[in-house]
Each structure stands twice: as C-alpha cells, then as structure tokens.
VOLOMI-602376 format. One record per atom (N, C-alpha, C): residue number from 1; residue in one letter; chain; atom name; x, y, z. Coordinates in pm, 1 decimal, padded with zeros to 6 digits. Layout:
<pts>
num,residu,chaine,atome,px,py,pz
NUM,A,A,CA,X,Y,Z
...
</pts>
This chain:
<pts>
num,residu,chaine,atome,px,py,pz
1,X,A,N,15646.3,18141.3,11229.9
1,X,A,CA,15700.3,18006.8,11220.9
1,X,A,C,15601.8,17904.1,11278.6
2,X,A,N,15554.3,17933.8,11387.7
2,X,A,CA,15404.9,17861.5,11480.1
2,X,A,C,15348.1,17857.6,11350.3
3,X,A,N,15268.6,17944.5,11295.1
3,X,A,CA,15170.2,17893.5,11199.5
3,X,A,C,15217.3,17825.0,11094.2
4,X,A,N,15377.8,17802.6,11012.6
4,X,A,CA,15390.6,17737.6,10958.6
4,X,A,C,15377.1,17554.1,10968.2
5,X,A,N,15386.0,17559.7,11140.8
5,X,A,CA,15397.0,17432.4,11196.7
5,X,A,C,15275.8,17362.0,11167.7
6,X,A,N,15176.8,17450.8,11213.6
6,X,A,CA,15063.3,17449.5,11187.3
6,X,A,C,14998.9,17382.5,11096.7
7,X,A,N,15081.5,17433.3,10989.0
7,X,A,CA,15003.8,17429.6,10792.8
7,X,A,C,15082.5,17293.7,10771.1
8,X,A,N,15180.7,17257.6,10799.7
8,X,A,CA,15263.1,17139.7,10759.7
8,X,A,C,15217.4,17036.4,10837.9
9,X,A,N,15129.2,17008.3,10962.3
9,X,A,CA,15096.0,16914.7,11022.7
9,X,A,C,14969.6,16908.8,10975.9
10,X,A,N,14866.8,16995.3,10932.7
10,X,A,CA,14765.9,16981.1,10869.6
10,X,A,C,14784.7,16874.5,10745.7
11,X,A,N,14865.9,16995.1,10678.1
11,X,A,CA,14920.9,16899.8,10556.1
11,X,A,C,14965.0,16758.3,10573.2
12,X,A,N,15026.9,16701.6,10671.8
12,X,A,CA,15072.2,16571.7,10687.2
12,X,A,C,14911.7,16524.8,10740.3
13,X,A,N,14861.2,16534.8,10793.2
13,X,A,CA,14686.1,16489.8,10811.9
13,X,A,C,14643.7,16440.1,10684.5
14,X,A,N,14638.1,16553.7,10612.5
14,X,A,CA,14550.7,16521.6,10501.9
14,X,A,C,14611.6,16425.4,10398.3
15,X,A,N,14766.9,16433.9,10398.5
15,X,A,CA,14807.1,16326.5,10341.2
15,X,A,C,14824.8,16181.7,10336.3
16,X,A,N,14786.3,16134.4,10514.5
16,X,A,CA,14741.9,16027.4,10572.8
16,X,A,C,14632.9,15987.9,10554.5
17,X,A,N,14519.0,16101.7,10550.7
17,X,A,CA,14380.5,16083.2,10571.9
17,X,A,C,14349.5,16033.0,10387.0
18,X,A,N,14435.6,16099.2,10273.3
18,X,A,CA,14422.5,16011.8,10188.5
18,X,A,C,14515.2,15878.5,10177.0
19,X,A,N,14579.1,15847.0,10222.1
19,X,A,CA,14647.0,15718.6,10214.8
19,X,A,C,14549.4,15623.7,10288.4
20,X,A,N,14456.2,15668.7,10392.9
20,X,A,CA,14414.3,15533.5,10469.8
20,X,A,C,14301.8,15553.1,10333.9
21,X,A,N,14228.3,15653.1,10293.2
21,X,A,CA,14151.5,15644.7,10198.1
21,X,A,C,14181.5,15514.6,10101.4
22,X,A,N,14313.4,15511.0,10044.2
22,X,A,CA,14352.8,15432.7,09958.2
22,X,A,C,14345.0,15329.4,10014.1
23,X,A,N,14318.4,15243.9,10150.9
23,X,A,CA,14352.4,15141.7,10209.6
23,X,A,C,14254.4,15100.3,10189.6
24,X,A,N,14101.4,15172.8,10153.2
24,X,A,CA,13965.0,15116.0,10148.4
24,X,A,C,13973.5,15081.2,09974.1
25,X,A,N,14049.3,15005.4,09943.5
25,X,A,CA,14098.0,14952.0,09795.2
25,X,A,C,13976.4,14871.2,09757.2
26,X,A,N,13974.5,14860.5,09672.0
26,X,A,CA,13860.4,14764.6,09544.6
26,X,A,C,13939.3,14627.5,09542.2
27,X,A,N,13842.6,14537.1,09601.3
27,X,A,CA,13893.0,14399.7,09599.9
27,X,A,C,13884.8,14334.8,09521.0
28,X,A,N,13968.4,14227.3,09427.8
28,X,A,CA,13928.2,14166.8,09286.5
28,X,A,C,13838.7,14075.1,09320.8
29,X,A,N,13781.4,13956.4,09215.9
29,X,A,CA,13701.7,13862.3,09233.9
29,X,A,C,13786.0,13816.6,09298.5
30,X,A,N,13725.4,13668.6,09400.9
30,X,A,CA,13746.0,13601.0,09479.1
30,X,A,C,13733.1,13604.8,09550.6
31,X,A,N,13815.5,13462.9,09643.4
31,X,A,CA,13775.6,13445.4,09785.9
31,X,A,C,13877.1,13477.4,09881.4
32,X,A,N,13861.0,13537.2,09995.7
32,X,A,CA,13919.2,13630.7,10093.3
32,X,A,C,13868.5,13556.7,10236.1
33,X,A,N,13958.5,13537.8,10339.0
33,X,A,CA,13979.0,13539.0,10454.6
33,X,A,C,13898.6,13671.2,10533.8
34,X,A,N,13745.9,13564.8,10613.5
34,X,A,CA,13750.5,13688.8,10707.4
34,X,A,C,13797.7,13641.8,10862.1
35,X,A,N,13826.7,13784.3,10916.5
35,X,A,CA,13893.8,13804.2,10974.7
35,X,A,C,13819.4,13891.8,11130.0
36,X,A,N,13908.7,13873.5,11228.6
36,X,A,CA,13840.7,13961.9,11354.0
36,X,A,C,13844.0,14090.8,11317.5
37,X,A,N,13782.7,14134.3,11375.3
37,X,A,CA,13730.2,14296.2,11355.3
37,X,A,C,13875.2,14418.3,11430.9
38,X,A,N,13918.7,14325.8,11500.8
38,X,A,CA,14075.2,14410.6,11584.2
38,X,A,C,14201.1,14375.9,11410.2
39,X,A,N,14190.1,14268.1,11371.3
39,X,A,CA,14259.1,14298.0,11299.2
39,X,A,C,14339.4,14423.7,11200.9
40,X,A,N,14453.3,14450.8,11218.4
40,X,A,CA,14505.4,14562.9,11185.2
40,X,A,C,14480.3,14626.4,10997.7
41,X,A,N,14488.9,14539.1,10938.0
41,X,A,CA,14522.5,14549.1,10778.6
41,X,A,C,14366.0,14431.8,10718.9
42,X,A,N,14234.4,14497.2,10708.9
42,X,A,CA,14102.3,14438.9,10676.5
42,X,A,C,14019.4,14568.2,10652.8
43,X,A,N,13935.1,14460.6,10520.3
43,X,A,CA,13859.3,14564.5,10476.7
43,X,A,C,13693.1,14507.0,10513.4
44,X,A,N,13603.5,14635.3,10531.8
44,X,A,CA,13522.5,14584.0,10597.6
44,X,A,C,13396.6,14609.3,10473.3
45,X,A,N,13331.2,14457.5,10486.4
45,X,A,CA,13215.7,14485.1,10349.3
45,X,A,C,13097.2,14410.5,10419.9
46,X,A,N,12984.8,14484.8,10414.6
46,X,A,CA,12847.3,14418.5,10429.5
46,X,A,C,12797.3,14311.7,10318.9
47,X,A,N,12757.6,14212.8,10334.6
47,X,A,CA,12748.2,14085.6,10270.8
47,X,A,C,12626.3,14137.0,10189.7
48,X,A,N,12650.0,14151.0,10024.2
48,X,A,CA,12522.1,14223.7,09962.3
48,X,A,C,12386.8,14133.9,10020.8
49,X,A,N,12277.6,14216.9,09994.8
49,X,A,CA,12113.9,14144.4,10039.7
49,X,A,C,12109.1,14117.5,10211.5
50,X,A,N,12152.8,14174.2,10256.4
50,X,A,CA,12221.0,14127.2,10398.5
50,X,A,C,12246.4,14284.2,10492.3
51,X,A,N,12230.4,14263.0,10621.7
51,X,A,CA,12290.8,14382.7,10677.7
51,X,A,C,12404.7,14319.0,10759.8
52,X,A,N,12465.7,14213.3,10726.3
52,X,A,CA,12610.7,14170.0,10810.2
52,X,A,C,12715.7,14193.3,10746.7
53,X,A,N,12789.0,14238.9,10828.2
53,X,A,CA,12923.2,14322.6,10824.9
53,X,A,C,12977.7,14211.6,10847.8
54,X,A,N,13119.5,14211.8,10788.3
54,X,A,CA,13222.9,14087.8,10787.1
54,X,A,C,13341.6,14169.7,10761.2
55,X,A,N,13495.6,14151.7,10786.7
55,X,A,CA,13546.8,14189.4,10782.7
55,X,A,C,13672.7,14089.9,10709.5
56,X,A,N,13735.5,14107.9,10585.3
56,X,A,CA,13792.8,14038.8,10521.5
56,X,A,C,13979.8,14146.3,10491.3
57,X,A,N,14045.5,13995.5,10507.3
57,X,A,CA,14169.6,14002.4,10475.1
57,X,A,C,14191.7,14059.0,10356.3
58,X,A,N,14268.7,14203.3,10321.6
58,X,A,CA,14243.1,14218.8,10169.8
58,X,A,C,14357.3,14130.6,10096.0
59,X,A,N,14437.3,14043.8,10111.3
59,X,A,CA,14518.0,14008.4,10068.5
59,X,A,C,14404.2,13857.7,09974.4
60,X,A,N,14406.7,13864.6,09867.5
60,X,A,CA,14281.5,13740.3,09837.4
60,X,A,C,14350.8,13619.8,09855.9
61,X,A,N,14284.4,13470.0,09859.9
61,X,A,CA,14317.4,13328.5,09872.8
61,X,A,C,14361.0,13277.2,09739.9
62,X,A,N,14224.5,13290.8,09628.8
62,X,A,CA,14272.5,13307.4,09477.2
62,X,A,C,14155.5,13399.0,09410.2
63,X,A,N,14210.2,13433.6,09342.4
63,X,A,CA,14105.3,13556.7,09236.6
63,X,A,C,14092.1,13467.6,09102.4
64,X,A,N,14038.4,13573.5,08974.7
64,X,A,CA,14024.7,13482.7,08836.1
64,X,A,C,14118.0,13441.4,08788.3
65,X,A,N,14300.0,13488.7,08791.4
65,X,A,CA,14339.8,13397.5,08764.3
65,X,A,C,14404.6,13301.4,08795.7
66,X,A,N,14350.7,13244.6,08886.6
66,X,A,CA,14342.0,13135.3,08953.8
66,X,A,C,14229.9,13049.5,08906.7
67,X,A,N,14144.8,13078.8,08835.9
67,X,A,CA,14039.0,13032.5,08783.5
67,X,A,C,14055.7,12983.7,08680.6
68,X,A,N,14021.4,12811.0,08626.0
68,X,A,CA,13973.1,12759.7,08494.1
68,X,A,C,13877.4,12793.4,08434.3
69,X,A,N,13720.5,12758.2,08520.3
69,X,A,CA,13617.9,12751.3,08477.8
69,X,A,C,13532.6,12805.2,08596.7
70,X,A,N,13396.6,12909.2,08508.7
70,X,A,CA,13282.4,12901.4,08644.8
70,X,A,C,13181.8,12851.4,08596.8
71,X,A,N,13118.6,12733.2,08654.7
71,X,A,CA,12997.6,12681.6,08593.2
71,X,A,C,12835.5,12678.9,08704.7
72,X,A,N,12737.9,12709.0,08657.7
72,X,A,CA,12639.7,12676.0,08734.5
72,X,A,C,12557.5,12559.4,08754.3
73,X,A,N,12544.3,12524.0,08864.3
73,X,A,CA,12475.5,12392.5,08880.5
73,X,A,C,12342.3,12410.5,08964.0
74,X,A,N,12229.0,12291.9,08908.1
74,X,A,CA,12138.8,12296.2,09008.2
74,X,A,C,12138.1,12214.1,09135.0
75,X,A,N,12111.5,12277.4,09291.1
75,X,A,CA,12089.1,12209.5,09371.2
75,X,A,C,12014.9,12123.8,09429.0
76,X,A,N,12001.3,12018.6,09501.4
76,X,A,CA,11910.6,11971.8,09541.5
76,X,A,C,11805.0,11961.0,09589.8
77,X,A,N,11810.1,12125.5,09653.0
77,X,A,CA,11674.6,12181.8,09694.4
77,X,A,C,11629.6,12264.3,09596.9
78,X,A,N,11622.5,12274.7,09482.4
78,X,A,CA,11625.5,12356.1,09385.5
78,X,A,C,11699.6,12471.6,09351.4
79,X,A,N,11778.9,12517.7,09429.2
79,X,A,CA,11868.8,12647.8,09448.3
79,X,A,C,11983.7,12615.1,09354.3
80,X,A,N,11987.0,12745.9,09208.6
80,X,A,CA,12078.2,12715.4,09163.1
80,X,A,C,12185.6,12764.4,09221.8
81,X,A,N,12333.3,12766.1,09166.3
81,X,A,CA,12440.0,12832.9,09265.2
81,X,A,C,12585.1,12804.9,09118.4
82,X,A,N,12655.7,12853.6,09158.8
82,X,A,CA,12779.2,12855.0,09086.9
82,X,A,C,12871.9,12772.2,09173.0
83,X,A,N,12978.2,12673.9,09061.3
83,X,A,CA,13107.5,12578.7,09100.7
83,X,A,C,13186.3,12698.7,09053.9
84,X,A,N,13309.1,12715.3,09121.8
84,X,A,CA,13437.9,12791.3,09070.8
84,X,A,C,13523.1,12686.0,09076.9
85,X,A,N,13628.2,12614.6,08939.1
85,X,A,CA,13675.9,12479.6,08939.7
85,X,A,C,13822.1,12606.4,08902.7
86,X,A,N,13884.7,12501.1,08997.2
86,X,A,CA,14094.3,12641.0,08950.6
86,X,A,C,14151.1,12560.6,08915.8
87,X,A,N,14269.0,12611.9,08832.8
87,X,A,CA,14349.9,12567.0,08752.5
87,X,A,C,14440.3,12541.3,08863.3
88,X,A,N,14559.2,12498.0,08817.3
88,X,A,CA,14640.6,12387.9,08889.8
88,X,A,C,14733.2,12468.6,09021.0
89,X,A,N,14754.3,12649.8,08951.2
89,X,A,CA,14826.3,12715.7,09046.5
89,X,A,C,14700.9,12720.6,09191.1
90,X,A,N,14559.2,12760.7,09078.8
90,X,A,CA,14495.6,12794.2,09219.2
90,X,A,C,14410.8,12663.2,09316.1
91,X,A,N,14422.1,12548.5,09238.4
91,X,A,CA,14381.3,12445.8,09288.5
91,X,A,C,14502.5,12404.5,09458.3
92,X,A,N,14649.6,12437.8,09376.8
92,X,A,CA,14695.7,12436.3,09509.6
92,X,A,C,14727.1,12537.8,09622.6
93,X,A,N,14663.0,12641.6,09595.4
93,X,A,CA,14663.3,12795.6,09663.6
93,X,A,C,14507.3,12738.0,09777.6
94,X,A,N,14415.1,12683.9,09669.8
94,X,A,CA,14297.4,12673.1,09769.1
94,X,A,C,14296.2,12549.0,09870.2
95,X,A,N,14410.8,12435.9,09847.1
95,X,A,CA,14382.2,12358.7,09932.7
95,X,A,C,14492.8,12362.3,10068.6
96,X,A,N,14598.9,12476.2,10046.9
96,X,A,CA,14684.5,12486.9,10120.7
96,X,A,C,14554.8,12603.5,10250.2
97,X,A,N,14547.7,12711.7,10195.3
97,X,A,CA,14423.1,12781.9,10236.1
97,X,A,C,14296.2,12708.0,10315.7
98,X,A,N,14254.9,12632.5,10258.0
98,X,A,CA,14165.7,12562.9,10339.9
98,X,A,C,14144.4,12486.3,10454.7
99,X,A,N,14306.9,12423.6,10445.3
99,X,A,CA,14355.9,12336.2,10552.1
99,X,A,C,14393.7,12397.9,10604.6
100,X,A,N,14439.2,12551.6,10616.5
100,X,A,CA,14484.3,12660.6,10735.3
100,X,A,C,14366.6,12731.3,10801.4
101,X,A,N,14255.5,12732.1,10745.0
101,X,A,CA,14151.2,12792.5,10761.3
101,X,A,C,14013.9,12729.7,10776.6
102,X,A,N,14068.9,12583.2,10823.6
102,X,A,CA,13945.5,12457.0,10857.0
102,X,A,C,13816.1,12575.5,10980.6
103,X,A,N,13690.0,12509.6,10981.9
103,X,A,CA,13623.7,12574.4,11070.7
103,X,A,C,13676.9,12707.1,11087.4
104,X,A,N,13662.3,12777.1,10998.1
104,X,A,CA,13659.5,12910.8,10999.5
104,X,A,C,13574.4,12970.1,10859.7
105,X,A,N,13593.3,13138.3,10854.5
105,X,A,CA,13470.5,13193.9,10752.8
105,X,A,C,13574.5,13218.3,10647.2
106,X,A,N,13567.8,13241.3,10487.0
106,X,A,CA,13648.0,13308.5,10411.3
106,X,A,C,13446.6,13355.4,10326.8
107,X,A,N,13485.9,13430.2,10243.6
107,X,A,CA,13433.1,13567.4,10192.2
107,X,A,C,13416.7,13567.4,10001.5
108,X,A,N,13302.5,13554.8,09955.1
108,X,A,CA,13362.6,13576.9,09819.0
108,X,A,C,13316.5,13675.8,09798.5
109,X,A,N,13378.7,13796.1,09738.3
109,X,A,CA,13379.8,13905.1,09630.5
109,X,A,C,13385.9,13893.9,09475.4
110,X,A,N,13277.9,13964.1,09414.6
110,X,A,CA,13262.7,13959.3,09289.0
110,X,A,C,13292.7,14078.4,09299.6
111,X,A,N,13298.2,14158.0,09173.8
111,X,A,CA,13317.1,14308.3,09149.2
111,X,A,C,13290.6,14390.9,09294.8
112,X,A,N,13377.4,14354.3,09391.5
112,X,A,CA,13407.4,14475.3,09480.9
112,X,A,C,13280.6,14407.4,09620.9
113,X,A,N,13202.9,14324.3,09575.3
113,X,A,CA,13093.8,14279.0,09690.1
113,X,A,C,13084.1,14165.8,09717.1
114,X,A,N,13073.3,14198.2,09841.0
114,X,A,CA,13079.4,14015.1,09912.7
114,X,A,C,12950.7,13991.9,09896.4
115,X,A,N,12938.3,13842.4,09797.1
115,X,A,CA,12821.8,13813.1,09807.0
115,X,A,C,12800.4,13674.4,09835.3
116,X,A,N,12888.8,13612.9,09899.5
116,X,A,CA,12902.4,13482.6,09977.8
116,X,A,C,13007.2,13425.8,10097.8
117,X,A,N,12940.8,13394.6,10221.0
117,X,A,CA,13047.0,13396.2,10314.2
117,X,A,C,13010.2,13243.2,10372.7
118,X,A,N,13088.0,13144.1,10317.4
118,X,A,CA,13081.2,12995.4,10410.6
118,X,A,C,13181.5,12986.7,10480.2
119,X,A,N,13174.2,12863.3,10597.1
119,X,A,CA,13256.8,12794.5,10658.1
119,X,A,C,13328.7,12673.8,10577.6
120,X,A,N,13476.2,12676.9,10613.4
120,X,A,CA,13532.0,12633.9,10535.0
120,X,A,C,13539.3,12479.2,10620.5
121,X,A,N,13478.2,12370.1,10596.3
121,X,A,CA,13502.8,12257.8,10669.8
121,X,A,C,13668.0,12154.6,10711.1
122,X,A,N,13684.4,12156.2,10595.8
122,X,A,CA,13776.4,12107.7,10601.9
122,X,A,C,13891.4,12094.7,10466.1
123,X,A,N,14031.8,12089.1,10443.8
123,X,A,CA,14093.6,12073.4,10341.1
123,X,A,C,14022.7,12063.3,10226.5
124,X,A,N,14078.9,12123.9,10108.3
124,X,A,CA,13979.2,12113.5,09979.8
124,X,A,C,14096.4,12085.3,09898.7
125,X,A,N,14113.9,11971.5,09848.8
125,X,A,CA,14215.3,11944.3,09758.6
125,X,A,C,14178.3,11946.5,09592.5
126,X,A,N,14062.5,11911.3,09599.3
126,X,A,CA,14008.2,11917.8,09423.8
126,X,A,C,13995.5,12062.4,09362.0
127,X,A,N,13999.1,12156.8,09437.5
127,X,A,CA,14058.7,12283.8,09343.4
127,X,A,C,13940.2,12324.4,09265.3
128,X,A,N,13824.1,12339.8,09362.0
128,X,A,CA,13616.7,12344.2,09305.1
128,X,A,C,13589.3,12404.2,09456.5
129,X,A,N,13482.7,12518.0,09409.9
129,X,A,CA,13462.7,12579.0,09544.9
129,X,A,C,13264.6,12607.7,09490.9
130,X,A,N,13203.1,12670.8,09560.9
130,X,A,CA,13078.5,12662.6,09535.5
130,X,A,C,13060.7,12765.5,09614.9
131,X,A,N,12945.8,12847.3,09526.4
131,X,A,CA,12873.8,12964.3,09602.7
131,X,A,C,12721.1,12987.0,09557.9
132,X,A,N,12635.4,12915.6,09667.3
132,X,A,CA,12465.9,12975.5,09642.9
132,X,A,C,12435.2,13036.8,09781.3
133,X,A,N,12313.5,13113.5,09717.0
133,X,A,CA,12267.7,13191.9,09810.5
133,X,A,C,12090.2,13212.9,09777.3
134,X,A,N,12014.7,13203.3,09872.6
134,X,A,CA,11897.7,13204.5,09844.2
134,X,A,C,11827.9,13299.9,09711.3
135,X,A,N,11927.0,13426.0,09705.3
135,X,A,CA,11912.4,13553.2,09637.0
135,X,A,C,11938.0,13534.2,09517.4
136,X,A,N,12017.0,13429.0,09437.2
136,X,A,CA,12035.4,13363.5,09336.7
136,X,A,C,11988.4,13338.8,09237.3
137,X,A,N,11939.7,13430.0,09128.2
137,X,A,CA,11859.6,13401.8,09027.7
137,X,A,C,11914.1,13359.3,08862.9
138,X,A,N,11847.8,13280.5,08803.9
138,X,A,CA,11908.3,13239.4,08685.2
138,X,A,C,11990.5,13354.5,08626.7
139,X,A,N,11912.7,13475.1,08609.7
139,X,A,CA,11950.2,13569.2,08528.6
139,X,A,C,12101.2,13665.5,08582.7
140,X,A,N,12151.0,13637.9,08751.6
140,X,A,CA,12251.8,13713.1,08845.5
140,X,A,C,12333.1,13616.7,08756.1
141,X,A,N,12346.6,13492.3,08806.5
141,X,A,CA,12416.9,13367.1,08773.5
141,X,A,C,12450.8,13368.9,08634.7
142,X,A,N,12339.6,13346.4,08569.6
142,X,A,CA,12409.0,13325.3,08422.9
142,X,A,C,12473.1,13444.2,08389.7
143,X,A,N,12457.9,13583.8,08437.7
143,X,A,CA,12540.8,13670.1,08361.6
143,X,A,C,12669.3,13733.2,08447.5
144,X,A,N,12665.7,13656.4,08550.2
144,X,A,CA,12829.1,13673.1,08672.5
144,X,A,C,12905.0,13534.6,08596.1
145,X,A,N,12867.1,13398.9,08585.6
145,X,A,CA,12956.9,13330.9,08520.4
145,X,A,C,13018.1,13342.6,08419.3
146,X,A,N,12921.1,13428.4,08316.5
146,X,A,CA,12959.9,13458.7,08235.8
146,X,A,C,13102.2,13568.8,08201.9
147,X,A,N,13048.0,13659.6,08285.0
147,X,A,CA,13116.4,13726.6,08322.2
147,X,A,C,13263.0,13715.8,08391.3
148,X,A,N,13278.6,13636.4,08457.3
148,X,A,CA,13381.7,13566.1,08523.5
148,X,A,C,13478.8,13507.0,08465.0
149,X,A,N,13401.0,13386.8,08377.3
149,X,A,CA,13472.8,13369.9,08193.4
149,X,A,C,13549.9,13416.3,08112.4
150,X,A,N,13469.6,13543.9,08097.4
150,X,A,CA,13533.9,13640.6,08001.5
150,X,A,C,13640.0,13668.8,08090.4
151,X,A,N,13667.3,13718.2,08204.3
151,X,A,CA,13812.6,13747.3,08244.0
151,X,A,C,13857.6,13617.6,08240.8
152,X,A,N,13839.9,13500.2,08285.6
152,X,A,CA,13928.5,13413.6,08294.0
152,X,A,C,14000.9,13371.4,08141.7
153,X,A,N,13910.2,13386.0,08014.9
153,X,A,CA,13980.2,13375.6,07898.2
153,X,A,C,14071.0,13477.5,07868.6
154,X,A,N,13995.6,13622.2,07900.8
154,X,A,CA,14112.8,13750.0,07889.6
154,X,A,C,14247.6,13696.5,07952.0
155,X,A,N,14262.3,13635.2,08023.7
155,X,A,CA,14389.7,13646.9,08140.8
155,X,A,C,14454.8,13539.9,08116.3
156,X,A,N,14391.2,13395.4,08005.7
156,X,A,CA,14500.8,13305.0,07959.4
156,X,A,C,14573.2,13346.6,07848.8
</pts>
C-alpha cells in the first residue's frame, strides 16, 4: 500500500509539473504589462537582440484584434519603426491601460517574442502606439506589418 502512495504522489508531480509546463503558454501579438519578478501569474521572456529578461503579465493589454492598421514610418533620426493604430474597442482598452500604467514598462510580443519594451508616459487616448528599435530593418518591418495585416484582415 506504501508503494502505492508512492506511485500516486509521483503521479500527482508529474501532473503538476505538466500543468505549470502549460503556464509557459505562447503569447499572442501585442502589448503586455511588465511586471515584478515576485509576481505570482508572469511569463518571463528575454527581449529578442538583447540579454534582458523582463517579465510580462500574460494576460495581454490589446492583441490583433484590437488592431485596425500596422503601418511603418520613418523617424527622425532615420530609424524606421512601426505605428500600431486600434480600432475603437482597442483604442479604448489602450487608453484606459495607459493611464493605469503611466511611468511604468509594458512589453510588445510578436509571434511569441518580445521585441519592444517602452515606458509608458502618460494616458494615450488616440488609440496609435509605436515600436522601433535600433535592430529594425526595412526587410523585419515590412514583412511583420505585413504580416500583422494579414491577421488583422483574417479576424474582421
């Protein structure tokens, strides 16, 4: 009977040990809340091109469909970068979000990788968010907006 105890608490191990497995979930596009590192329920992603670890809320702020349009623009220092402009649900998802999350970090994820982490200054009511990064090349850009697109048309 001891060794049955045994085999059934193993068994409850391994059935935990895949459930937290499942907790390390695939995050959709978008932007995500990071978060302290004690936080209970966060997933932890190194910022691609980067060795910083950040730790993000998996619950997202808005994903694609929350998204109208992704367009790329050039910057002023020459750095191109992508606008993410949201439609009206996520225009007011991001400015409620922003104003809760003034001077603090949120996280963007594309296919599963954070590949942009700003400070959020202050309230964002126009429902347009922006992501460059030195690493930024015509050819990432034009084929992630693109990309981004295509789900956002799939999903109207």
């Amino acid at each position: 009977m001891k060794y049955l105890n045994y085999v059934f608490v193993l068994l409850c191990v391994g059935f935990m040990a895949s459930c937290a497995s499942e907790k390390a979930q695939t995050l959709e596009s978008g932007w995500y809340y990071i978060v302290k590192k004690d936080q209970l329920d966060l997933v932890e992603k190194i910022k691609i091109n980067t060795q910083d670890t950040f730790y993000l809320n998996p619950v997202p702020v808005v994903t694609v469909p929350h998204f109208k349009e992704v367009i790329i623009y050039s910057g002023m220092v020459g750095n191109e970068g992508m606008q993410v402009i949201m439609n009206e649900e996520g225009t007011k998802l991001w400015a409620d979000a922003t104003k809760l999350y003034a001077r603090n970090y949120m996280g963007f994820v594309i296919d599963n990788e954070l590949v942009h982490v700003q400070r959020i200054a202050s309230q964002n009511i126009y429902g347009t968010s922006t992501l460059n990064e030195k690493w930024f090349d015509t050819k990432y850009l034009e084929d992630t907006a693109a990309k981004l697109n295509l789900q956002i048309g799939q999903g109207q």
